[in-house]
Rosetta silent file (secondary structure, phi, psi, omega in degrees, C-alpha in Angstrom):
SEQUENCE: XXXXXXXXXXXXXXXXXXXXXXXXXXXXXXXXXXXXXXXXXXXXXXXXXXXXXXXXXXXXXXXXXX
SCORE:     score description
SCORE:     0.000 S_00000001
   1 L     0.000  -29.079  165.703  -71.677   65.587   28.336 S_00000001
   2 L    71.471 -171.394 -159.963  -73.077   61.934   28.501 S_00000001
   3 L   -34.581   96.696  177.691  -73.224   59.927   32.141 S_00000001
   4 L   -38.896  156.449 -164.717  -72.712   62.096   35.068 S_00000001
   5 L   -70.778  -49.779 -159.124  -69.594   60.881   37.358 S_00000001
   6 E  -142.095  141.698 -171.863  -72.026   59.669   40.212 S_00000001
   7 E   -91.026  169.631  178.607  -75.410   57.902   41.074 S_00000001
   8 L  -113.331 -173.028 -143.630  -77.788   58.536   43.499 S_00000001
   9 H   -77.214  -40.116  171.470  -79.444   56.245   45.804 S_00000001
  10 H   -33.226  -60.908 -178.645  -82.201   55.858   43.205 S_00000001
  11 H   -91.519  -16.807  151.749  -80.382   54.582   40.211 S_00000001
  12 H   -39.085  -80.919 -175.769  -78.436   52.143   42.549 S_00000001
  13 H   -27.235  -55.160  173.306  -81.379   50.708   43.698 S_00000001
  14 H   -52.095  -39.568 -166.317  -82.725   50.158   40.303 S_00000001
  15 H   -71.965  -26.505 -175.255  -79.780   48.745   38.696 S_00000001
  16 H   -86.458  -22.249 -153.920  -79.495   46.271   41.993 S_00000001
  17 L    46.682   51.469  113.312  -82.945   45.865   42.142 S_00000001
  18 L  -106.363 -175.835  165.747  -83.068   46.693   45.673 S_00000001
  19 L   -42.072  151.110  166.075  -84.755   48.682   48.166 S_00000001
  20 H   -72.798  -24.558  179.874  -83.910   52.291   48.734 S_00000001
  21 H   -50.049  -74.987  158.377  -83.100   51.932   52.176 S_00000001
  22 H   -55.440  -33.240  160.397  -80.387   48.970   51.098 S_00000001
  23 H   -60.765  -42.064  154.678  -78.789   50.980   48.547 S_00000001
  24 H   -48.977  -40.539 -179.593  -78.145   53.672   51.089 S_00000001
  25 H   -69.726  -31.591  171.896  -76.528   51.291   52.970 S_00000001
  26 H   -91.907    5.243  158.212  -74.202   49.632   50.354 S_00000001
  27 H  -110.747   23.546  161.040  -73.142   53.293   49.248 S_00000001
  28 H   -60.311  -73.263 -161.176  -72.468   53.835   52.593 S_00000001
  29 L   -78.802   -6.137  152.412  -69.731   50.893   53.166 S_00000001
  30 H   -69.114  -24.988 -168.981  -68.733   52.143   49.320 S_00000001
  31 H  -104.356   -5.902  179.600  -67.729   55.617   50.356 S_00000001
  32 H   -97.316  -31.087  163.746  -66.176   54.015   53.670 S_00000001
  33 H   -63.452  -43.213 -162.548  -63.854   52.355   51.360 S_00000001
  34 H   -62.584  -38.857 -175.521  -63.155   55.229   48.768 S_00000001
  35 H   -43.099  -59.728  172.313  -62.530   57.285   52.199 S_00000001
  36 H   -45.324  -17.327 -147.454  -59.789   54.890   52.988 S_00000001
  37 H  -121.897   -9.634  172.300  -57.801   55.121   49.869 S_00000001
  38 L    71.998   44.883  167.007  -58.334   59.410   50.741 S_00000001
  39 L  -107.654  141.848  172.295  -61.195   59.958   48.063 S_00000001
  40 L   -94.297  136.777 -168.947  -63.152   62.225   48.559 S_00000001
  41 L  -101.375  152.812  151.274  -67.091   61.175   49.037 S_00000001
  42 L  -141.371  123.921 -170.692  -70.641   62.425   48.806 S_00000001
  43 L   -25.493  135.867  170.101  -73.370   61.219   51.385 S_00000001
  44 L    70.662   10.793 -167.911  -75.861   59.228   48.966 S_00000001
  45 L  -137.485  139.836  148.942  -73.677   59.531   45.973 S_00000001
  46 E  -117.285  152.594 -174.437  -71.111   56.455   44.485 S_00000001
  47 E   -73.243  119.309  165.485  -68.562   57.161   41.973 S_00000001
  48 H   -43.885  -65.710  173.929  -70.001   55.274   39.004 S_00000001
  49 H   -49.270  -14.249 -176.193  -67.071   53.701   37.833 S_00000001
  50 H   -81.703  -36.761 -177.026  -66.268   52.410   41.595 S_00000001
  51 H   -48.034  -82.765  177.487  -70.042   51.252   41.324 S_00000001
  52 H   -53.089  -24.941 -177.996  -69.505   49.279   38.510 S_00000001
  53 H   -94.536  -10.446 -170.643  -65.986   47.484   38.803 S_00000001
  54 H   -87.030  -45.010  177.708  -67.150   46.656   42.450 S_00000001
  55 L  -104.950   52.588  164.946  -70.375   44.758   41.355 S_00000001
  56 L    26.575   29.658  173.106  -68.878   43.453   37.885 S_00000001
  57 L   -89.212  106.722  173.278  -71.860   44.650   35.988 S_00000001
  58 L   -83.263  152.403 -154.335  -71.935   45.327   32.525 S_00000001
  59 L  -144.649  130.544 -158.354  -73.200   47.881   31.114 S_00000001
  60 L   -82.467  -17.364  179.687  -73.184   49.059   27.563 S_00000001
  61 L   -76.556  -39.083 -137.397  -72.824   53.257   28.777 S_00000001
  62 L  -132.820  108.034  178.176  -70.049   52.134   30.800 S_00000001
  63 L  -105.564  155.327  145.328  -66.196   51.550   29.115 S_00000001
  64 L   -69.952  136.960  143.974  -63.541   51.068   31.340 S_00000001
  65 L  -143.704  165.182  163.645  -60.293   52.816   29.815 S_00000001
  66 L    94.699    0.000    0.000  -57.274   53.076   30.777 S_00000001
Protein backbone atom coordinates (compact mmCIF):
# COMPACT_ATOMS: atom_id res chain seq x y z
CA UNK A 1 0.00 0.00 0.00
CA UNK A 2 3.24 2.14 0.52
CA UNK A 3 3.07 5.67 2.70
CA UNK A 4 -0.03 6.09 4.64
CA UNK A 5 -1.99 9.51 3.68
CA UNK A 6 -1.05 11.14 7.14
CA UNK A 7 1.70 11.60 9.88
CA UNK A 8 1.53 11.70 13.33
CA UNK A 9 3.01 14.06 15.69
CA UNK A 10 6.01 11.72 15.90
CA UNK A 11 7.20 11.52 12.38
CA UNK A 12 6.73 15.38 12.10
CA UNK A 13 8.88 15.96 14.77
CA UNK A 14 11.55 13.80 13.40
CA UNK A 15 11.57 14.96 9.95
CA UNK A 16 11.63 18.78 11.52
CA UNK A 17 13.81 17.84 14.06
CA UNK A 18 11.72 19.32 16.63
CA UNK A 19 10.19 18.77 19.85
CA UNK A 20 6.96 16.89 20.22
CA UNK A 21 5.21 19.51 21.85
CA UNK A 22 6.19 21.99 18.66
CA UNK A 23 5.04 19.66 16.14
CA UNK A 24 1.68 19.53 17.81
CA UNK A 25 1.56 22.95 17.48
CA UNK A 26 2.56 23.44 13.77
CA UNK A 27 -0.07 20.61 12.88
CA UNK A 28 -2.33 22.48 14.70
CA UNK A 29 -2.12 25.94 12.59
CA UNK A 30 -1.82 23.15 9.52
CA UNK A 31 -5.25 21.70 10.06
CA UNK A 32 -6.51 25.41 10.86
CA UNK A 33 -5.65 26.08 7.36
CA UNK A 34 -6.87 22.78 5.61
CA UNK A 35 -10.18 23.62 7.78
CA UNK A 36 -10.44 26.83 5.90
CA UNK A 37 -10.33 25.56 2.42
CA UNK A 38 -13.37 22.86 4.11
CA UNK A 39 -10.93 19.77 4.51
CA UNK A 40 -11.60 17.73 6.65
CA UNK A 41 -8.85 17.24 9.66
CA UNK A 42 -7.60 14.87 12.30
CA UNK A 43 -6.37 16.22 15.80
CA UNK A 44 -2.50 15.22 15.67
CA UNK A 45 -2.60 14.05 12.15
CA UNK A 46 -1.27 16.31 8.77
CA UNK A 47 -2.08 15.28 5.37
CA UNK A 48 1.37 14.28 4.13
CA UNK A 49 1.32 15.81 0.95
CA UNK A 50 0.07 19.28 2.64
CA UNK A 51 3.13 18.49 5.02
CA UNK A 52 5.45 18.40 2.43
CA UNK A 53 4.56 21.19 -0.24
CA UNK A 54 4.15 23.51 2.89
CA UNK A 55 7.79 22.95 4.19
CA UNK A 56 9.39 22.37 0.58
CA UNK A 57 11.11 19.25 1.69
CA UNK A 58 12.24 16.67 -0.44
CA UNK A 59 11.83 13.55 -0.02
CA UNK A 60 12.61 10.60 -2.19
CA UNK A 61 8.96 8.51 -0.94
CA UNK A 62 7.25 11.57 -1.81
CA UNK A 63 6.22 12.45 -5.84
CA UNK A 64 4.05 15.13 -6.38
CA UNK A 65 1.68 14.23 -9.46
CA UNK A 66 -0.65 15.78 -10.98
Amino acid sequence: MGEKMFMRVGEVASVLDVSEPYAYKLIRKMNEELKKTGCITISGRIDRRFFYEKFYIPNKSYERTG
